[in-house]
C-alpha positions as CSV (number, residue, x, y, z in Angstrom):
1,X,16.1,-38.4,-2.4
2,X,17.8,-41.8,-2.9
3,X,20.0,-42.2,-5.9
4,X,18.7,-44.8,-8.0
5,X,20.1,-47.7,-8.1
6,X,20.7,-49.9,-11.5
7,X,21.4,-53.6,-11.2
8,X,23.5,-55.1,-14.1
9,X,23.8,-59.1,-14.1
10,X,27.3,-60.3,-15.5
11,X,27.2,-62.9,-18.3
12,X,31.0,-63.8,-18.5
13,X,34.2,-63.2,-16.2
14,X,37.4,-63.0,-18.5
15,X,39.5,-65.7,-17.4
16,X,43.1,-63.7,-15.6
17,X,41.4,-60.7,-15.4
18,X,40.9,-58.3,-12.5
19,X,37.0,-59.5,-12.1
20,X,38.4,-63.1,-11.5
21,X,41.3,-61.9,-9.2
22,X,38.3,-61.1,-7.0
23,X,36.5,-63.6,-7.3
24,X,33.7,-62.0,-9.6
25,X,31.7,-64.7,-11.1
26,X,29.2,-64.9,-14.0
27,X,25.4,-64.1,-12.4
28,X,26.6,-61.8,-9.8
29,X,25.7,-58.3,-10.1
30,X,26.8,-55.1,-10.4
31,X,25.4,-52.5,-8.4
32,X,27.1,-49.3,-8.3
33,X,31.0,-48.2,-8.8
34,X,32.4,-45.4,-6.2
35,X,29.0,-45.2,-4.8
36,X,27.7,-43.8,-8.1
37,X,24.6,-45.4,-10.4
38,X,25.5,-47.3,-13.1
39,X,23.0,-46.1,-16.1
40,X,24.7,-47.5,-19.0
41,X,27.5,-49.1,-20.5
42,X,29.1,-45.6,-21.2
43,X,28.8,-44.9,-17.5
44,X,30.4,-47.3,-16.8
45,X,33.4,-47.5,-19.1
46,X,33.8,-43.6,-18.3
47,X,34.1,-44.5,-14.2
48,X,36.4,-47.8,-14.7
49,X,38.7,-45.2,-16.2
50,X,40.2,-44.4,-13.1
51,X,43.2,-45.6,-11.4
52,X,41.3,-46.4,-7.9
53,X,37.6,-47.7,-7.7
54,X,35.4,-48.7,-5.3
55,X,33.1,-51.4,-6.6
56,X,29.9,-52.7,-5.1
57,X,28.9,-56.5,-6.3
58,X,25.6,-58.1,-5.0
59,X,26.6,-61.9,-5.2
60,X,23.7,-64.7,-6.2
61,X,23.3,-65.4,-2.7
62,X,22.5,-61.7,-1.9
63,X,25.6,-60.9,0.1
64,X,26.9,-57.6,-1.1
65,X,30.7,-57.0,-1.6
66,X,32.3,-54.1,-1.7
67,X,35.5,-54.2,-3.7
68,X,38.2,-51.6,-3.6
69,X,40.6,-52.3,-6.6
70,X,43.4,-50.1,-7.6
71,X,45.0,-50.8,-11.2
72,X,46.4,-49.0,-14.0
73,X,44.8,-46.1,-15.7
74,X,42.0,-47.5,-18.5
75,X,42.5,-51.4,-17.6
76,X,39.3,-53.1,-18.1
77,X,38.0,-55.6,-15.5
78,X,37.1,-58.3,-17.6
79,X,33.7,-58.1,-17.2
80,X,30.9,-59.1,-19.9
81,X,27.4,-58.3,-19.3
82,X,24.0,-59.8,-20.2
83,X,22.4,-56.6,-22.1
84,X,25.4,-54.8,-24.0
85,X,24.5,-51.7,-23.8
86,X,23.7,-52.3,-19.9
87,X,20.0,-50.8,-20.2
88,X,17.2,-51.2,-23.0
89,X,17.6,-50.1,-26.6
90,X,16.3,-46.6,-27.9
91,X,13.7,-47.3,-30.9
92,X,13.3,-44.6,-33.5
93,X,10.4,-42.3,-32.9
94,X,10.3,-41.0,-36.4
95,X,8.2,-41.8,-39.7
96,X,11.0,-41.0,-42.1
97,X,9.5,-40.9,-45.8
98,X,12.5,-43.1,-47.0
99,X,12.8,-45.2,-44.3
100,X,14.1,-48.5,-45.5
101,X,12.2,-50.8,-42.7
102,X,9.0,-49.8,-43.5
103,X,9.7,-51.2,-46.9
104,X,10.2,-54.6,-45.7
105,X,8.2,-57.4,-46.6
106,X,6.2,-59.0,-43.9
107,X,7.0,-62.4,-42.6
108,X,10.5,-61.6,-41.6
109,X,12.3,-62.4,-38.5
110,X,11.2,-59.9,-35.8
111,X,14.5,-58.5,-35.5
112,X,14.4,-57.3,-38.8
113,X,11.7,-55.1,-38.0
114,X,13.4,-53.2,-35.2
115,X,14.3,-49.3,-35.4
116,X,16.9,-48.2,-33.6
117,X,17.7,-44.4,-33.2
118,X,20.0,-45.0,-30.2
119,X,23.4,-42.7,-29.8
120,X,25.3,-45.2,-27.8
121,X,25.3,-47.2,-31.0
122,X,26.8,-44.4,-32.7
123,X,29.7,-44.9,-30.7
124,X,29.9,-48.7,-30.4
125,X,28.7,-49.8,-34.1
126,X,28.9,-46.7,-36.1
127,X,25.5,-46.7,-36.6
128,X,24.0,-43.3,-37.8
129,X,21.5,-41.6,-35.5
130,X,18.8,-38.7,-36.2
131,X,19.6,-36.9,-32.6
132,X,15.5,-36.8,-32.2
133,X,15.9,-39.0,-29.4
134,X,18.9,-37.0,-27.2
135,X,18.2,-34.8,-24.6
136,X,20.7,-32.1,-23.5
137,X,21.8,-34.0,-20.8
138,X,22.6,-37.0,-23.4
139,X,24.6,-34.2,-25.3
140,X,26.1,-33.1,-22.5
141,X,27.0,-36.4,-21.3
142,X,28.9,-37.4,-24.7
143,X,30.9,-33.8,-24.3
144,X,31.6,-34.6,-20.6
145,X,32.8,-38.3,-21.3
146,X,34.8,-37.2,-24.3
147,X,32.8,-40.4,-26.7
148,X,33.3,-39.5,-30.4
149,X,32.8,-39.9,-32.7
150,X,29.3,-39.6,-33.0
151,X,27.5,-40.2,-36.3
152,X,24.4,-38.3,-37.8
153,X,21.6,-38.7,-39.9
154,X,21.2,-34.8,-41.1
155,X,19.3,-35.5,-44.0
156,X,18.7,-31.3,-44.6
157,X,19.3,-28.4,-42.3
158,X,16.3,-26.4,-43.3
159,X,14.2,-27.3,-40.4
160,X,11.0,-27.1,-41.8
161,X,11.9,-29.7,-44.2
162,X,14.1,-32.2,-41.6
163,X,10.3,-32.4,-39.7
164,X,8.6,-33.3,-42.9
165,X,11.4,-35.7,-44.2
166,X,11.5,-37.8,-41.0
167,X,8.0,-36.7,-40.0
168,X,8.9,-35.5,-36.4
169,X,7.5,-32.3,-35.2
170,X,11.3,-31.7,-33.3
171,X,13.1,-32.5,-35.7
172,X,14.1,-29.4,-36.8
173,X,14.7,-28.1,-33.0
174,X,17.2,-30.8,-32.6
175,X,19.3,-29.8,-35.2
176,X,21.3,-27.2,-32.5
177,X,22.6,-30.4,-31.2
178,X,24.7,-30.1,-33.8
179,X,26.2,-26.2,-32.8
180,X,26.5,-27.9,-29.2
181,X,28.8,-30.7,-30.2
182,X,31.0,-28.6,-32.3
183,X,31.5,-25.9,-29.2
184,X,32.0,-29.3,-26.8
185,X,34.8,-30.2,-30.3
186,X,32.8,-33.7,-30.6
187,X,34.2,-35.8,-33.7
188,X,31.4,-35.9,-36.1
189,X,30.0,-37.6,-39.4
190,X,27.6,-36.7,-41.1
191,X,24.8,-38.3,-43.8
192,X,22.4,-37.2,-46.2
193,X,19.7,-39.9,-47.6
194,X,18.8,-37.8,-50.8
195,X,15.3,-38.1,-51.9
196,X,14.2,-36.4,-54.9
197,X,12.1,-33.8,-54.7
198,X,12.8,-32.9,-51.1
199,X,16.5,-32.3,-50.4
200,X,18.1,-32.2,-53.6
201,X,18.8,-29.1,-55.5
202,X,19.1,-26.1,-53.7
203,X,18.1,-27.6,-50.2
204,X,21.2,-30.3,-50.6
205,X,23.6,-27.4,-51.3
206,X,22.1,-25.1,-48.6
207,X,23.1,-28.3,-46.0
208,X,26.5,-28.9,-47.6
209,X,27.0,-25.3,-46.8
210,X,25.6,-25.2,-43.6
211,X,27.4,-28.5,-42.5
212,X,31.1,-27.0,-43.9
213,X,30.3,-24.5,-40.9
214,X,31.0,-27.6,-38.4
215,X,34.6,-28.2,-39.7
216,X,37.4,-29.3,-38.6
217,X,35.0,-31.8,-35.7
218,X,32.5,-32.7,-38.5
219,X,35.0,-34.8,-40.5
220,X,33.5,-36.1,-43.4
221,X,29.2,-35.8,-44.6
222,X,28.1,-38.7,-47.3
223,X,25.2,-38.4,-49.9
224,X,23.2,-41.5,-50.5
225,X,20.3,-42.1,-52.7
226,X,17.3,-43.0,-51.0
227,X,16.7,-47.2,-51.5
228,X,13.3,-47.8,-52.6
229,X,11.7,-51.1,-52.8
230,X,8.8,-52.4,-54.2
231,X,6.9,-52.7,-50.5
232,X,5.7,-49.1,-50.2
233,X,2.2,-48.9,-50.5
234,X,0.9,-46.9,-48.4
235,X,4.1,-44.5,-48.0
236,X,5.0,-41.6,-49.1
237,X,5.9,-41.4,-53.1
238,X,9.7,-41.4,-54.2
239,X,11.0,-41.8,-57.2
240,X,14.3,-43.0,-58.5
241,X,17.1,-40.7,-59.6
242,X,18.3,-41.2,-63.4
243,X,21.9,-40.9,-64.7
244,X,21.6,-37.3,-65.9
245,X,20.7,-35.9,-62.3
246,X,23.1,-38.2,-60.8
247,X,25.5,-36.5,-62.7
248,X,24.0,-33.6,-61.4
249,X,24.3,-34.2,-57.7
250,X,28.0,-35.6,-58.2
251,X,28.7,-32.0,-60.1
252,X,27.6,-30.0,-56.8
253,X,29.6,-32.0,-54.5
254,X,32.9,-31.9,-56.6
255,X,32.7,-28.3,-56.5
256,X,32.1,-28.2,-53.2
257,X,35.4,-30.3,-52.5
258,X,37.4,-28.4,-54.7
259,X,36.5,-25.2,-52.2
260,X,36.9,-27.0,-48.6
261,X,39.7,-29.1,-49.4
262,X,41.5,-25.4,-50.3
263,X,40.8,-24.2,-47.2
264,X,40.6,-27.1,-44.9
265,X,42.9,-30.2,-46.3
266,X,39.7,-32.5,-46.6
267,X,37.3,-32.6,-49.2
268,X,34.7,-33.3,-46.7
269,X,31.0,-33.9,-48.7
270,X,30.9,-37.4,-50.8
271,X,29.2,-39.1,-53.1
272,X,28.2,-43.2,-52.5
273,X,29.5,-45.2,-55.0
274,X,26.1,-45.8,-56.3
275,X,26.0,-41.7,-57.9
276,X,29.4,-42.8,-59.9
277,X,27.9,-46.2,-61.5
278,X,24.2,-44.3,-62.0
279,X,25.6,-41.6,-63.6
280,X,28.5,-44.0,-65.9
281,X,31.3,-42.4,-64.7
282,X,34.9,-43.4,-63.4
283,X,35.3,-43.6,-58.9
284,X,37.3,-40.9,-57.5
285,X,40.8,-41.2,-57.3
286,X,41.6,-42.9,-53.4
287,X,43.1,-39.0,-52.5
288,X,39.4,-38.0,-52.5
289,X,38.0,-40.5,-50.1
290,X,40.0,-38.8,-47.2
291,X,41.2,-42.1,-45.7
292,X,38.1,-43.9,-46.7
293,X,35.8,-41.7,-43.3
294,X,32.6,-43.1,-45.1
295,X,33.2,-46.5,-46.1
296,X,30.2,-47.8,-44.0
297,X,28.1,-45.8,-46.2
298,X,29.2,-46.8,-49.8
299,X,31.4,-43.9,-50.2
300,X,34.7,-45.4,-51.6
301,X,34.1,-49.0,-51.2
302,X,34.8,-49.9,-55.2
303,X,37.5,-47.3,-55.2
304,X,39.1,-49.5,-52.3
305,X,38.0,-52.5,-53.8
306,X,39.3,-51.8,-57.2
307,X,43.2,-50.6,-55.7
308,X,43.2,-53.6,-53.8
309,X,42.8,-56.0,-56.5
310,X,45.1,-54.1,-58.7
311,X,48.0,-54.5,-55.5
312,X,47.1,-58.2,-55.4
313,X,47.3,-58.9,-58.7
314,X,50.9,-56.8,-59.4
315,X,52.2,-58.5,-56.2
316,X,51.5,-62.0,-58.0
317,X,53.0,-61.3,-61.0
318,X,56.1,-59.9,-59.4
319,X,56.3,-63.0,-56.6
320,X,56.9,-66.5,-57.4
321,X,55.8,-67.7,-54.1
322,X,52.4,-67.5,-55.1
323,X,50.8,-70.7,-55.3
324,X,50.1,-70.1,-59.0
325,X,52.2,-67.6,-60.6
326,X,50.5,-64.9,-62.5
327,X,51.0,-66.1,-66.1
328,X,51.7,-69.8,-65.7
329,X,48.5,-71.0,-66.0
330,X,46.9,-74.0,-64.4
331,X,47.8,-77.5,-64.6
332,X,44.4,-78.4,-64.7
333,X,41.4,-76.2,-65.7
334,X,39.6,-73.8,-63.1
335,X,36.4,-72.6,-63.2
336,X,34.6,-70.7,-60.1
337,X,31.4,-68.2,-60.3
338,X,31.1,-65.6,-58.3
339,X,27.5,-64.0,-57.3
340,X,27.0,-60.5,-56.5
341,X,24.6,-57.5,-56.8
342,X,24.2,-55.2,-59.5
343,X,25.7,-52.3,-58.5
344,X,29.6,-53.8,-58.2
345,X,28.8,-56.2,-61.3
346,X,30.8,-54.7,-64.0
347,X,33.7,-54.0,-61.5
348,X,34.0,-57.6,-60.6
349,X,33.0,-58.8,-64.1
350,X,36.2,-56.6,-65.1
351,X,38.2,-58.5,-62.2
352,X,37.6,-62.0,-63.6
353,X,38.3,-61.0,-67.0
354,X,41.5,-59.8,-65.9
355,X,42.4,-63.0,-64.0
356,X,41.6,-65.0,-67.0
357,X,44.2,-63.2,-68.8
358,X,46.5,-63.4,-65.7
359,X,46.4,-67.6,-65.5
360,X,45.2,-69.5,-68.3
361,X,43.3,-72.1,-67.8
362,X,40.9,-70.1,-65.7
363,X,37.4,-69.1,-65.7
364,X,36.0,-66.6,-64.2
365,X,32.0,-66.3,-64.1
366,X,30.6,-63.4,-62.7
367,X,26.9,-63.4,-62.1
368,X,24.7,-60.5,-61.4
369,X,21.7,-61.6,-59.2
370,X,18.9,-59.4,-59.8
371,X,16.5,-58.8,-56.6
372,X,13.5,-60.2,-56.3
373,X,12.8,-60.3,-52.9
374,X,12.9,-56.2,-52.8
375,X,12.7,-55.0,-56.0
376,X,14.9,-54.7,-59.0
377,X,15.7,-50.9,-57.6
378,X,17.9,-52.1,-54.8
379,X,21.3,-53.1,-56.4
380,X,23.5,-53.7,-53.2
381,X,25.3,-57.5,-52.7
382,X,24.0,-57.3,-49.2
383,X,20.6,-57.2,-49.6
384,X,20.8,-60.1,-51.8
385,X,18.6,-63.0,-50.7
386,X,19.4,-66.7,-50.6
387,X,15.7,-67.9,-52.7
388,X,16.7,-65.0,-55.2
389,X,20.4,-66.8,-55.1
390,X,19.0,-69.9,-55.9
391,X,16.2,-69.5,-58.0
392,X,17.8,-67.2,-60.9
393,X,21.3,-69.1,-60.5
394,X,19.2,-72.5,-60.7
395,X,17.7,-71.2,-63.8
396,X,21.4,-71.4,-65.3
397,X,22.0,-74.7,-64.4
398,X,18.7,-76.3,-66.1
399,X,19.6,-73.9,-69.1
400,X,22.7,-76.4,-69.2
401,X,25.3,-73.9,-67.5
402,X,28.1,-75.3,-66.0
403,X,28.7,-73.2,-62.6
404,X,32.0,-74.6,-62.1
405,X,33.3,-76.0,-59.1
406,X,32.8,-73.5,-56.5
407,X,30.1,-70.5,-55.9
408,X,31.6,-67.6,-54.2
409,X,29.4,-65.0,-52.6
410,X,30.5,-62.0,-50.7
411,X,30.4,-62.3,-47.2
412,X,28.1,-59.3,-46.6
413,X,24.8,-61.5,-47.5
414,X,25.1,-63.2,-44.5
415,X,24.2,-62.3,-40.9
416,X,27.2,-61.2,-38.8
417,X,29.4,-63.7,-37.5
418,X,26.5,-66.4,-39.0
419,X,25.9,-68.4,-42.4
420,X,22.3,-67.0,-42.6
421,X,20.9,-64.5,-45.4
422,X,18.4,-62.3,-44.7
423,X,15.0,-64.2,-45.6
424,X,16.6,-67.0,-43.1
425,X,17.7,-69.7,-45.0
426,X,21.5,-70.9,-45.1
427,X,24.9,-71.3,-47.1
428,X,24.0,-75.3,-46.6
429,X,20.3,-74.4,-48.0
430,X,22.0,-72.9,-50.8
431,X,24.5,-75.7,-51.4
432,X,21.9,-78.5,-51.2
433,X,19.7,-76.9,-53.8
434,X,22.3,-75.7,-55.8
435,X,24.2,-79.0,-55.2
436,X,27.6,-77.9,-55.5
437,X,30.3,-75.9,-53.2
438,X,29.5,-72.8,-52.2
439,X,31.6,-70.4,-50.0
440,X,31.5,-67.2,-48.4
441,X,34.5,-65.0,-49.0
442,X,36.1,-61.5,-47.4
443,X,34.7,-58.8,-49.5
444,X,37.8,-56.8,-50.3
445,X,40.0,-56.8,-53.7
446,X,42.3,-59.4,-52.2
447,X,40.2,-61.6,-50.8
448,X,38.6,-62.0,-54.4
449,X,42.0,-63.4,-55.8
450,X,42.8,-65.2,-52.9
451,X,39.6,-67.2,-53.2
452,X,39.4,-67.6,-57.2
453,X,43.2,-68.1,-57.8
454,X,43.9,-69.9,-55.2
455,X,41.0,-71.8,-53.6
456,X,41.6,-69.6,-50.2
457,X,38.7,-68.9,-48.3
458,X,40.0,-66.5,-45.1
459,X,36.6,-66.8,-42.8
460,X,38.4,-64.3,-40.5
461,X,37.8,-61.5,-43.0
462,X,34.0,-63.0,-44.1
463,X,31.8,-60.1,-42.1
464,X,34.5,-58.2,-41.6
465,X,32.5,-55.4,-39.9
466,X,35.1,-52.6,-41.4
467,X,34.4,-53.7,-45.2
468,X,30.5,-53.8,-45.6
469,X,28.8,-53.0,-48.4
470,X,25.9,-50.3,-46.7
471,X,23.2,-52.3,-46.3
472,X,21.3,-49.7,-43.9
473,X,22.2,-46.1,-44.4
474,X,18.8,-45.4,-46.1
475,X,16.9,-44.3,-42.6
């Protein structure tokens, strides 16, 4: 039988690089590499690897060129292709009860709407990944090629449950993808999107314990709260957690990092921020975090934000090459307002007070924008939306509130690597209605001095892809 053969159209040749050495130019195409198929873009990092390769390049006029190139071990060709993953995406197949798409408002850009469940976007985005759409051969592929790490949506190991939860009849078959990983010593991480009622309780210890099984190559598991919005008609019922059962799930995971960190020297299972603030009590000290494994998911992200600060704020005081020297004041009076989501509120509402007292002369207003668009239950800064910006901060300013003379916001509203919130409208849309500055700033602890003390706005670290706050780890 013929191999199959995959044709891959390149969108960009790096300038200086191998591809351009040989004359490799944007629309040719790629065709196979050491007579192999090209499936994927894992394929075909995994066969560039080598220190000799024979490449075979279809050019626009449809002459075929068959390039040997021999180079040092792991150089890249400087190649760029229309369709990054080199073949289509994988949509989710399951119906999970707390899945936070089907909670979406119509009327949305179509992208919006998409589910992925695909495991090469484990690997390339850190995105979180069910396993209902592997195969063994995709399993055995990742083991073969040596990707990790590889993150998972467990949600519960007790099978029966797992099929109900994300309403897939396998998904409680493809949990032994988990046992094959381990034996194949694949890097894991793990998540649990608690919903209550289902796998709280006994069924969230019973996976804790069942997931301390995959240590040391599952590195770290998270437990989030489910997000519910106000869209769910239709859906199955969830309820929020209150502060007293917060407290509760927070009790069973400190225990249960008291006893692995004993035996293994990590503590393993965490709680998202969001348990800490629910249930009023202080963030772990940064030892617990492990090196910050589950930052993506809220786990450690105030804790981070919070030390960071802090460091900022001591250097200042202890350097007079700042621009304004902790404790001098301002020559001319400063005030800025800052806009965020509930759930970090009273941690930056604590920041500003602090800078107040740091330079007089400064004014710090802190503004928690409730969310309209989904539902007062959702409390991230990154679901925030620019009409729920406006409107409530709008009210303020016909109320006869001065907003100052800059709005920040935390980069994390905004579309990757674009000025565009999620219900589509702009950081200009929000400045002309607003009519005042408004800027997007890096959402760590020193980009929040940086950009109220001194008026520095680093668009380098704005979507910072490292330092958002989870926007999508419920399903």
């Amino acid at each position: 039988m013929a191999k199959r053969v995959y044709e891959h159209r390149i969108k960009t040749v790096i300038p200086g690089s191998i591809a351009e050495e040989l004359e490799i130019e944007p629309g040719d195409i790629l065709l196979t590499i050491d007579d192999q198929p090209v499936r994927d873009v894992f394929d075909y990092r995994f066969m560039i690897k080598e220190e000799y390769i024979v490449v075979l390049i279809q050019k626009e006029n449809g002459e075929q060129w068959e390039l040997e190139i021999e180079k040092d071990e792991d150089d890249d060709l400087g190649i760029e292709f229309e369709n990054d993953l080199m073949s289509d995406y994988k949509s989710c197949s399951n119906k999970c009860i707390f899945c936070f798409i089907d909670q979406m408002p119509p009327g949305m850009r179509e992208t919006l709407y998409f589910k992925d469940d695909d495991s090469r976007l484990s690997f390339l985005q850190g995105n979180y990944i069910t396993l209902t759409n592997m195969t063994d051969e995709d399993v055995d592929r990742i083991i073969r090629m040596g990707l990790a790490p590889i993150n998972i949506s467990v949600q519960t190991t007790d099978p029966e449950l797992r099929c109900k939860m994300l309403h897939n009849r396998f998904a409680g078959e493809k949990l032994r993808f988990l046992d094959k990983l381990y034996e194949g010593h694949v890097e894991m991480n793990g998540q649990v999107v608690l919903c209550k009622g289902y796998n709280d309780g006994p069924a969230l210890e019973r996976t804790i314990s069942d997931l301390s099984c995959y240590l040391p190559f599952m590195r770290s598991v998270s437990v989030v709260p489910a997000g519910i919005t106000k869209y769910r008609d239709g859906l199955c019922p969830l309820t929020l957690f209150d502060g007293e059962e917060a407290g509760k799930v927070i009790d069973l995971i400190e225990s249960w990092q008291k006893k692995l960190y004993d035996h293994w020297g990590l503590h393993f299972i965490h709680a998202s921020d969001e348990w800490y603030i629910l249930a009023g009590r202080d963030f772990p000290e940064e030892e617990r975090y492990d090196g910050y494994l589950q930052l993506e998911n809220g786990v450690g992200m105030m804790r981070l934000l919070i030390q960071e600060f802090e460091e900022e704020l001591e250097r200042r005081k202890n350097d007079a090459s700042g621009s304004v020297k902790a404790g001098k004041g301002f020559q001319k009076p400063r005030t800025v307002s800052v806009a965020t989501g509930r759930l970090p509120y009273p941690t930056l509402k604590g920041f500003g007070e602090k800078l107040e007292q740091a330079y007089p002369g400064l004014t710090v207003k802190v503004h928690c924008i409730r969310n309209d668009f989904f539902g007062e239950t959702i409390t991230v800064t990154g679901l925030i939306t620019a009409g729920d910006l406006i409107a409530q901060l709008k009210e303020k300013q016909e109320a006869g509130e001065d907003l100052g003379e800059v709005l920040l916001i935390p980069g994390n509203m905004l579309r990757m690597g674009e000025e565009v919130f999620l219900d589509d409208l702009t950081l200009t849309d929000v400045r002309k209605s607003l009519h005042m500055d408004v800027q997007a700033i890096g959402v760590g602890g020193e980009d929040f001095v940086r950009a109220i003390v001194d008026g520095s706005y680093d668009t380098e670290r704005v979507n910072d892809e490292d330092r958002l706050v989870y926007t999508d780890n419920y399903g």
